[in-house]
C-alpha positions, 0 to 999 in steps of 0.5 A, a space after each residue: 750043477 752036478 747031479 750029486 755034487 760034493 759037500 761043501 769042505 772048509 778051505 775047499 776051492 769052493 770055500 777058498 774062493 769065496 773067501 778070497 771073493 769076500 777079500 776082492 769086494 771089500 777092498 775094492 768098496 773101500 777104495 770106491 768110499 774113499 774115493 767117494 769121500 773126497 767127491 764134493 757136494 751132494 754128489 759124493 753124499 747121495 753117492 755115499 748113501 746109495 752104496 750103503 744102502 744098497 748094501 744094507 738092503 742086500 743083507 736083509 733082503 737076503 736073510 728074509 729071502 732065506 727064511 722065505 725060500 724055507 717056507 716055500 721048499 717046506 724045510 722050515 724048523 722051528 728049531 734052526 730057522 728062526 733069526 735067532 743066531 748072533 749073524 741074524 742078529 747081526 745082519 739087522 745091526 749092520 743094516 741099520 750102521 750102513 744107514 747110520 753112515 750116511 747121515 751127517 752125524 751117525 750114532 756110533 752104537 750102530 757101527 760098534 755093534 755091527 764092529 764087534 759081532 761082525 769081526 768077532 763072531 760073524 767072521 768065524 762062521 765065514 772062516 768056519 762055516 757050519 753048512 755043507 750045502 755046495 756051490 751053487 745051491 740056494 743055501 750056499 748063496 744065502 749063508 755066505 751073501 750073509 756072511 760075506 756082505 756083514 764082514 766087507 760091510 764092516 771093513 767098509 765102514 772102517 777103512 772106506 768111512 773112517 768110522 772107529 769104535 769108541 773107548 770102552 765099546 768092546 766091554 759095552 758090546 759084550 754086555 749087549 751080547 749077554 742080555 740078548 743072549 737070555 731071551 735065545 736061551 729061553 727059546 732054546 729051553 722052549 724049543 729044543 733048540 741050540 740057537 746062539 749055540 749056547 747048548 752046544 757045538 756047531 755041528 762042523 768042526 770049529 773053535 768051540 769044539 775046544 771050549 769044553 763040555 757043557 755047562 762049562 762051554 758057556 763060560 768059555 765062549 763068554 771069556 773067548 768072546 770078551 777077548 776077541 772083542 777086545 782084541 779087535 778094538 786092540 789096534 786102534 787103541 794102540 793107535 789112539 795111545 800114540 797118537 795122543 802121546 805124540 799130540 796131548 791136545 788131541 781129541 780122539 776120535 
């Protein structure tokens, strides 16, 4: 690595080539799950479970190493290193959707969670990243392993598994958001802290710098987060409509 290597600038090669990275792995697990769905036996099912729990081990491997290697570098701050941000969160929610995946019947609480915060607000940190730190620093690894792997473990659980939303979950995840966004603002209020950003911007440029000043930021954030929820449930709600249009007797999925 460089002696003084450049910060990381958004759509920098850097940048572009993780997202493209991102992209290449996900389509490619997706091919491999679909591919693994039709494998007979337990062969496919203990191929299946291994592929995601792999994957969910990545990510809270990760995101536990992260916090450890603060604490062994002594940067650690109480006010930006807790698990306290909406990707911590989750990182945890996707984790436990993989392992949901590989049983027989999972819940679909667990896919709808790690749905809705993956592509809606995981998503836009990876597209936006707030860190400046540049390839190949430690930080620069943990920041988009986290980020990176919750998306392409999303969109394998979605076009890999077949796993889809129900009716009614981006209104119901929003409302999980909200409540677990009151015990983050009392710590932020605790700490000086602005974890979840619920008292201000990143610190790079990014979507909410057009929310508006706070208190009013918060109200933003909470209409454009219902909407991108709702935007993501969007295709397959159209897709349901029609299908049940074209097959009355159908039941969804």
């Amino acid at each position: 690595m460089p002696a003084n290597p450049s910060p990381l600038t958004v759509f920098g090669r850097d940048h572009v080539g993780v997202l493209l990275a991102v992209a290449s792995v996900a389509a490619a697990l997706c091919l491999v799950l679909r591919a693994v769905g039709r494998t007979p036996g337990d062969a496919g099912v203990n191929l299946r479970r291994a592929l995601c729990g792999g994957l969910a081990a990545l990510l809270v491997v990760n995101d536990v190493s992260g916090t450890a290697g603060e604490l062994t570098r002594g940067v650690f701050d109480i006010r930006t290193s807790l698990p306290l941000h909406l990707c911590d969160l989750a990182v945890y929610a996707t984790a436990w959707a993989l392992v949901e995946s590989s049983r027989a019947r999972p819940r679909p609480a667990a896919f709808e969670l790690a749905y809705y915060w993956g592509l809606a607000g995981t998503s836009q940190g990876l597209i936006t990243p707030e860190i400046t730190d540049p390839f190949p620093t430690p930080e620069f690894f943990h920041f988009f392993i986290m980020h990176g792997g919750i998306v392409v473990a999303v969109l394998a659980m979605t076009f890999g598994l077949g796993l889809r939303p129900r009716p009614g979950s981006a209104t119901r995840c929003f409302v999980i958001t909200i409540f677990a966004a009151v015990p983050v603002a009392a710590a932020d209020w605790l700490l000086d802290a602005n974890y979840m950003y619920l008292c201000g911007p990143p610190k790079r440029a990014s979507l909410y710098d057009y929310f508006g000043p706070w208190p009013l930021s918060l109200l933003t954030m909470g209409a454009v987060g219902w909407l991108m929820m709702a935007a993501c449930y969007a295709p397959i709600g159209v897709s349901r409509a029609i299908r049940t249009a074209h097959c009355p007797r159908e039941e969804t999925r």
